[in-house]
Structure formats: C-alpha cells, structure tokens
TIFI-517599 format. One line per field, with one value per residue (C-alpha): residue number from 1; y, x, z. Coordinates in nm, 4 decimals. Each point is the difference from the previous one (the first is absolute). Layout:
REM TIFI-517599
n: [NUM;...]
y: [Y;...]
x: [X;...]
z: [Z;...]
***
This chain:
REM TIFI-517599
n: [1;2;3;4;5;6;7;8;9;10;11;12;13;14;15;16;17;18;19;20;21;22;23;24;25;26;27;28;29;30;31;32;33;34;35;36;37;38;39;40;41;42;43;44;45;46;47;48;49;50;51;52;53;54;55;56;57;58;59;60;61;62;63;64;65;66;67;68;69;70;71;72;73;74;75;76;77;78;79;80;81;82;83;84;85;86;87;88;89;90;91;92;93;94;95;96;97;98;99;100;101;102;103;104;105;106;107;108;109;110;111;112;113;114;115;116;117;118;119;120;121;122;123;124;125;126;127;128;129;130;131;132;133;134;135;136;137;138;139;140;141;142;143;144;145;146;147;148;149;150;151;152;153;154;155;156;157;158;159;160;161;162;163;164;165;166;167;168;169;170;171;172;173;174;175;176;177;178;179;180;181;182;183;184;185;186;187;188;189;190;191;192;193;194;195;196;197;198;199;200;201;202;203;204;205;206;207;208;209;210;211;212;213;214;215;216;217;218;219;220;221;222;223;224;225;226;227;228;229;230;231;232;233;234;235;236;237;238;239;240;241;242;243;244;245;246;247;248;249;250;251;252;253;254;255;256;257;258;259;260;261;262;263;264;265;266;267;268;269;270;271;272;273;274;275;276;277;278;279;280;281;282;283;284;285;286;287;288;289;290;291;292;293;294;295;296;297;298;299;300;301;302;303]
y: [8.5581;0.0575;0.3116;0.0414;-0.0617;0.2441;-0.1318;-0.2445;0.2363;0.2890;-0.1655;-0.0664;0.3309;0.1946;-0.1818;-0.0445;0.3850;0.0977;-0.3188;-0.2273;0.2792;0.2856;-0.2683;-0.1232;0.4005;0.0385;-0.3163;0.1353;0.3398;-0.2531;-0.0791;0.3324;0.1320;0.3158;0.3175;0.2215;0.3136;0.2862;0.3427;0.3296;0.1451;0.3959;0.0625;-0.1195;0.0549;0.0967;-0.2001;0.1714;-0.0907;-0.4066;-0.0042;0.1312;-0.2528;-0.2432;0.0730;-0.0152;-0.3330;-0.1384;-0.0802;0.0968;0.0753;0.0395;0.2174;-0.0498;0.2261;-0.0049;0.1011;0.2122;-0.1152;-0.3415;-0.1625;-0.3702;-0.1293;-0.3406;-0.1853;0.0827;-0.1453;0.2296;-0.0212;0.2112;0.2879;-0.0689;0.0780;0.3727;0.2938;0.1702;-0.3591;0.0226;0.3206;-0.0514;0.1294;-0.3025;-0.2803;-0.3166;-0.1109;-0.2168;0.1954;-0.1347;0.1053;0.3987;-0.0306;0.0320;0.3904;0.1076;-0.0635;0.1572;0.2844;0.1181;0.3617;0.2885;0.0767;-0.3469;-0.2419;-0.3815;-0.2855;-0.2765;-0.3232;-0.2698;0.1902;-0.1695;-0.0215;0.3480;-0.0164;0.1484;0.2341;0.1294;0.0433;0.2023;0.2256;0.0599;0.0602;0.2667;0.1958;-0.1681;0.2638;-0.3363;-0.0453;-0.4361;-0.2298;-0.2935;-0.3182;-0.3664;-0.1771;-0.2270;0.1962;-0.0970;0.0865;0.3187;0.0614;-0.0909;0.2390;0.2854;-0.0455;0.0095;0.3086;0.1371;-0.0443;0.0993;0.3467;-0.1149;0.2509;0.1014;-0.3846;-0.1287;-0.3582;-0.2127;-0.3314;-0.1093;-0.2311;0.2585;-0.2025;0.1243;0.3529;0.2105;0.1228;0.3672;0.0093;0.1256;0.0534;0.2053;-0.3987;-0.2790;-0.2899;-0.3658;-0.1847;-0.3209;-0.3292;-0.2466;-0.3773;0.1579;-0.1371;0.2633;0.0064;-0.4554;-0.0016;-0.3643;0.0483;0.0534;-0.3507;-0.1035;0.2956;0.0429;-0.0078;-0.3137;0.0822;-0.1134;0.0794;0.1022;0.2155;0.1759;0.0374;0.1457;0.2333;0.1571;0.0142;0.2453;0.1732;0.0558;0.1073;0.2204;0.1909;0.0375;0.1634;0.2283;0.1455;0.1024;0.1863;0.1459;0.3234;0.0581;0.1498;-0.1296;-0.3127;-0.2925;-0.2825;-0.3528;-0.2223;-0.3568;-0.2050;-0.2285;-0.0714;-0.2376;0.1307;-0.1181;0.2888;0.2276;0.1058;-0.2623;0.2237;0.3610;-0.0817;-0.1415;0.2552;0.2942;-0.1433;0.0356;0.3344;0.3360;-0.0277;-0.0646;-0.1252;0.2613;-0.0187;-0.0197;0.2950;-0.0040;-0.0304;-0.3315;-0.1353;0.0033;-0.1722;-0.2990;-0.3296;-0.0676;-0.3200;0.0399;0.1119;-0.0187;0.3655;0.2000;0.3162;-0.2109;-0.1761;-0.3216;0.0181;-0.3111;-0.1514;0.0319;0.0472;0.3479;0.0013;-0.2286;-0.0298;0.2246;0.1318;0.3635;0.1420;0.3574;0.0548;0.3468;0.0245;0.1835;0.3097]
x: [8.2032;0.2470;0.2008;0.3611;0.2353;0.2638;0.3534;0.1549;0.3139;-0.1931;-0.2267;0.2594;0.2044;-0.3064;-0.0992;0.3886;0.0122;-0.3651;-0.0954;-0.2716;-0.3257;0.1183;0.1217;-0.4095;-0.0695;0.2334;-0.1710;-0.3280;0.1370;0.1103;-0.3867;-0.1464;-0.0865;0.0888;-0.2355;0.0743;0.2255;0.1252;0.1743;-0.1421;0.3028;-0.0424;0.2349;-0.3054;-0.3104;-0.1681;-0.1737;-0.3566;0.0791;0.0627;-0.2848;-0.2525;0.0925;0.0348;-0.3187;-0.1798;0.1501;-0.1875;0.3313;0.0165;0.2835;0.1851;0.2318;0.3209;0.0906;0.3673;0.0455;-0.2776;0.0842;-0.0603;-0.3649;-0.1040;-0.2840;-0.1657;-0.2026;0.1299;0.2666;0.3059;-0.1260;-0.2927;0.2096;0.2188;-0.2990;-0.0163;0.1483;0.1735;0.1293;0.1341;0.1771;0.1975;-0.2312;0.0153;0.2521;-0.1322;0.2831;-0.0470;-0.0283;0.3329;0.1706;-0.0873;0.1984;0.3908;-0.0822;-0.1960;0.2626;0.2544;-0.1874;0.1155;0.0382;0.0497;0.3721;0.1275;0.1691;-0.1542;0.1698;-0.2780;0.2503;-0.2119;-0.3108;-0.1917;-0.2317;-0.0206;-0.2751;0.1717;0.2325;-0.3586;-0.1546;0.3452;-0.0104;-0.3691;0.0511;0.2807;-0.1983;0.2049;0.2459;0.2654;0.2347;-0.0052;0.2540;-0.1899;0.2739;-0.1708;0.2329;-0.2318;-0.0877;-0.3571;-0.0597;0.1963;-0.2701;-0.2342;0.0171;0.1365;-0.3738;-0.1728;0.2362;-0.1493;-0.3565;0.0516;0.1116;0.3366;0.2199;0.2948;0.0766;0.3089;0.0349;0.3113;0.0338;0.2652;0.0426;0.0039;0.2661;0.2054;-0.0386;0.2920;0.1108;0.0046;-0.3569;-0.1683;-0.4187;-0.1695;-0.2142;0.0118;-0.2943;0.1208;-0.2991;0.2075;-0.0102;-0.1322;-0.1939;-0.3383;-0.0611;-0.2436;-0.1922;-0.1061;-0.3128;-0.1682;-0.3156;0.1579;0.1779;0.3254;0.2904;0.1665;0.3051;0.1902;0.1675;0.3635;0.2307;0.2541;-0.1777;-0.1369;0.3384;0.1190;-0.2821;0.0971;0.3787;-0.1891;-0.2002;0.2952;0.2404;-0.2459;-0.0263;0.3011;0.0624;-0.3043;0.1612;0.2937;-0.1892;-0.2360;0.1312;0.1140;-0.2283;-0.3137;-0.2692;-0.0507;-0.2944;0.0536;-0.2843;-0.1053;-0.3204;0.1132;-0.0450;0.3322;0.2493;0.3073;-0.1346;-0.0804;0.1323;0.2819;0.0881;0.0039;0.1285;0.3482;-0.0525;0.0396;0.2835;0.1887;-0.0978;-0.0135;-0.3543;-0.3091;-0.3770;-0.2658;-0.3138;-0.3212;-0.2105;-0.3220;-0.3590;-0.0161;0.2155;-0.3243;-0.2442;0.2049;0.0311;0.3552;0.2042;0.2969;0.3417;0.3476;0.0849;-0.1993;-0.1496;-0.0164;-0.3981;-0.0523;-0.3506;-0.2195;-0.1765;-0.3644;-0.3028;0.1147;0.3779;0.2981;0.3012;0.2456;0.3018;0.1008;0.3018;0.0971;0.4154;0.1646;0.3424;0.2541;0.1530]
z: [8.8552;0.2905;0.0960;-0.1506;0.3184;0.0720;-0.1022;0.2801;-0.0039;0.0557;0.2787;0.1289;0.0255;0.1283;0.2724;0.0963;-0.0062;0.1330;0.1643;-0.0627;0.0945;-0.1852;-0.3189;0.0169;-0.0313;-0.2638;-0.2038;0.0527;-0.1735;-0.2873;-0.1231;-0.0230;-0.3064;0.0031;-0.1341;-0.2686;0.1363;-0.1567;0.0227;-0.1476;-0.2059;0.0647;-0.3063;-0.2328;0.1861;0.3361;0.2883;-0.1400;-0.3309;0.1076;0.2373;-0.2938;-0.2397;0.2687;0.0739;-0.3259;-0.0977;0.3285;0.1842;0.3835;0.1606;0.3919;0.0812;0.2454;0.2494;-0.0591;-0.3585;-0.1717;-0.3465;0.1163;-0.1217;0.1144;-0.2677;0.0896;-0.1999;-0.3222;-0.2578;-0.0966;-0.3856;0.1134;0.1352;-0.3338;-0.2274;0.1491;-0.1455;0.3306;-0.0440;-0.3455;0.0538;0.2962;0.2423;0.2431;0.0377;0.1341;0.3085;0.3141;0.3183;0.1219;-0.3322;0.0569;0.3839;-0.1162;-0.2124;0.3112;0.2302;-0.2009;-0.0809;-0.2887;-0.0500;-0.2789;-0.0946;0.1227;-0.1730;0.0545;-0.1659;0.0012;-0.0463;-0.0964;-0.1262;-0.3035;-0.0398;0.1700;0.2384;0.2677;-0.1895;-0.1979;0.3823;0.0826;-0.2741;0.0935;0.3390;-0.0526;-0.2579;-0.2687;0.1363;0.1360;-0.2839;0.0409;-0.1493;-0.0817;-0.1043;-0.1524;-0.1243;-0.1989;-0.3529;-0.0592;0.3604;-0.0114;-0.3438;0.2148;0.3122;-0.2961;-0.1210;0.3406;0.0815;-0.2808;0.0403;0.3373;-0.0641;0.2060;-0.2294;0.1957;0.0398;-0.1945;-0.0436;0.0055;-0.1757;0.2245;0.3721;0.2232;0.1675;-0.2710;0.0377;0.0118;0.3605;-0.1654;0.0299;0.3697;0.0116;0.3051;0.0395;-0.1251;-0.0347;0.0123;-0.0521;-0.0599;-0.1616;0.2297;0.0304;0.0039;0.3224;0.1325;-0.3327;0.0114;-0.1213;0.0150;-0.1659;-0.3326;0.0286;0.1375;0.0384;-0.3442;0.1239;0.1592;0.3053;0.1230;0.2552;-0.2704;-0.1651;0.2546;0.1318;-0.3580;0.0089;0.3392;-0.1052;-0.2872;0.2280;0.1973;-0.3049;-0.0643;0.3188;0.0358;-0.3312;0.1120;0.3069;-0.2006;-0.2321;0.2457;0.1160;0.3460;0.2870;-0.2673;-0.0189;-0.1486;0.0024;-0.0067;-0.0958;-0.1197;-0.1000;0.2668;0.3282;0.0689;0.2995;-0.2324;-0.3181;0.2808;0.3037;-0.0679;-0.3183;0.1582;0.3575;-0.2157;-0.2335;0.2510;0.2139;-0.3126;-0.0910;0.2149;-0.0064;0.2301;0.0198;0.0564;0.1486;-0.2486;0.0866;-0.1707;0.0189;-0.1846;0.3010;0.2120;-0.2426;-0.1905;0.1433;0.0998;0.1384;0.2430;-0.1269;0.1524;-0.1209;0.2211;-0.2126;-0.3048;-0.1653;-0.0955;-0.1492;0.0713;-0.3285;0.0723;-0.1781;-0.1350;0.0089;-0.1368;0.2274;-0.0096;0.1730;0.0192;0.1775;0.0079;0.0094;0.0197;-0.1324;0.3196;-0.0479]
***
C-alpha cells in the first residue's frame, strides 16, 4: 500500500518557504510514528512514584534533559500507560514533547495571574498550574461547551484547582481584564502535527482558509497584548510550522502594539531540532521522530 502524500498546497508552501532540502527533511518528519510521551504531574504524584509503577508494568522509559517531568516510552501503546493507577488519578498526562515547550517558556509562577486563551483541552494550562505549584491563578477560556466540560474534567483530575474556566472566545474578553502572562496557543492548520502513516491529513487545505485562520491568529494576538500587562510576557505558539501563522502573525502583531520579541532562553533550545526563522530569538521545532512542529515566540509587552 503506498504512503499518503502531503497535500499539493502544502508541498508547495514548504519548499517555497524552506526550499526544496529542508521541505525533503520536513517530509521525512511526516512518516514517523511517534513514541508514547508524557509529563509527570507533581500535583498528583512524584517522579519515584511513576518510575515504580512504570517499572512493574514492564514499560521502560528515557528521560530528556530539558524538562524533568518529561518521560519518552517506546515500544508501548498509550492504553497500557492508561490501565495504571498513577494514570487514573492524574498523576501523569500523556502530551507530545513539542506540546510541553509554550508553559516552559513562560514560566509560570506563584501569585501571577495567566489567562490561557485557547486552552481545552487544558494540556498546557494543567502543565502551568503544575509548574507554579498550583500557586498561578489561570484563566482558562473554550468557547466550545463540551470542550470547556472536557478540560473542566481534566482540570480536575489534575489537581489544577486555582484554574477558573471561561466558556467564552477569548477574543471577546472585556478590555477591563489585565493578567501578569498570557498563553496563546492558537488555532491553526495543524501543519507541524501531518502525520502520513495514519492516512491522508484530515483536513483539506486551501489558500482561503488558511488565510482566515491567520486573520484569527492575528485577532487574537492582538487582543492578547492588550490584556497583557505592561513591562510583562507573553508566549505565542502554534502546531504549525507555516511563516504566514508564525512569524508573519507576531512581526504585524508587534508593530501595532508597544510590544517586542524576546529571546528563548532555555535548555530545551540546545537539544530540539529546529528549522530557520525570520524572527531571530524565536523556535520553529522540526517534526522528527520525537517532536511535532511547532512554533513558539516569546513577546514582552513595553512599559
């Protein structure tokens, strides 16, 4: 049975942004099948306590030197972490490696106010209120009510409990509200996440709607740097890997807005694989046999 092809339009865009060699890299990313990753969640359960039962269900693990909640577990399906009881009470979430980026580069910290602005189904606003000592107080909007249900159950299991969530567009927000950071993990085509072994890409890509879904992206953004207080930080990210969601976004997003890019200092910067971006300080994370593509930009709001 032959490969899935990537979509002509999308083919097409990559190698007219990375050229043809980095395109065929790109592809190659496209056919992996990806191990089973996950996060421990220190609100529910230690590293010890993972590794034993880990261990005694026969699974092995590696470790990443960036993030030391962070677990990589090949050979093994995600029903078989499922069936364990660190599991089953919100001791782990299962999340690509790419996903857990944005929260570490905002670093969220106790006493600060996060609005997460299109969180569900709360992956990254769980890992946030985790990484603060569930000391944050997060604003978490979904505007769609069985996903909002959704993430209000995994903020639950997670032990997430000074996380409020708002069935509402953040795009809507009122400008009375102003947050210490803000995540936008926005909507976008998916275009880092292609994954060709599980048939063709769901979703049928156009011009126009890719267009439509920057003009969101970019809505959005721009609502976020009015909320975001002055002299503090913000993260822009996507699952994709297109200029035009990207840097195309933030760079008219910021000439609007008293605001700039900052540089991404972190460990992870020296260990995941990255393609070239036009906004020096930003990452573009390469899909490979561990990661899905992602984009992450880190924007402070002028005093």
């Amino acid at each position: 049975m032959a490969m899935p092809v990537i979509p002509e339009l999308l083919q097409a865009l990559l190698e007219d942004q990375y050229g043809a060699e980095t395109a065929a890299r790109i592809s190659r990313g496209y056919t992996h099948q990806r191990p089973v990753t996950l996060r421990v969640n220190p609100l529910r359960a230690d590293r010890e306590t993972v590794e034993t039962q880990l261990a005694l269900a026969g699974i092995a693990w590696e470790n990443k030197p960036w993030y030391q909640d962070a677990m990589i577990l090949r050979d093994v399906r995600e029903e078989a972490v499922q069936a364990l009881e660190v599991y089953e009470r919100g001791g782990v979430y299962l999340q690509n490696l790419s996903a857990m980026i944005p929260p570490l580069v905002l670093e969220p910290k106790a006493g600060e106010t996060i609005l997460d602005m299109a969180a569900a189904p709360g992956g990254k606003t769980t890992q946030m209120a985790a990484l603060s000592g569930n000391q944050a107080l997060i604003t978490a909007c979904e505007k769609n009510k069985i996903r909002a249900e959704r993430m209000q159950y995994n903020l639950e299991k997670q032990g997430a409990s000074r996380v409020g969530v708002m069935m509402e567009d953040a795009r809507k927000l009122d400008d009375f509200f102003s947050f210490h950071k803000i995540l936008l993990d926005a909507p976008c085509s998916g275009s880092g996440t292609v994954l060709l072994l599980e048939g063709e890409p769901q979703r049928r890509m156009t011009r126009d709607w890719l267009n439509k879904t920057a003009a969101t992206q970019t809505a959005m953004l721009q609502k976020a740097l009015k909320l975001l207080k002055p002299g503090c930080e913000m993260v822009y990210s996507t699952c994709s890997i297109l200029r035009m969601e990207n840097e195309d976004v933030v760079r008219k997003c910021i000439a609007r807005a008293n605001a700039e890019v900052l540089p991404i200092e972190h460990e992870l910067m020296k260990h995941v694989p990255q393609l070239p971006v036009t906004i020096p300080g930003t990452l573009c994370v390469c899909p490979d046999e561990l990661h899905e593509g992602f984009f992450v930009a880190r924007i402070r709001k002028k005093k």
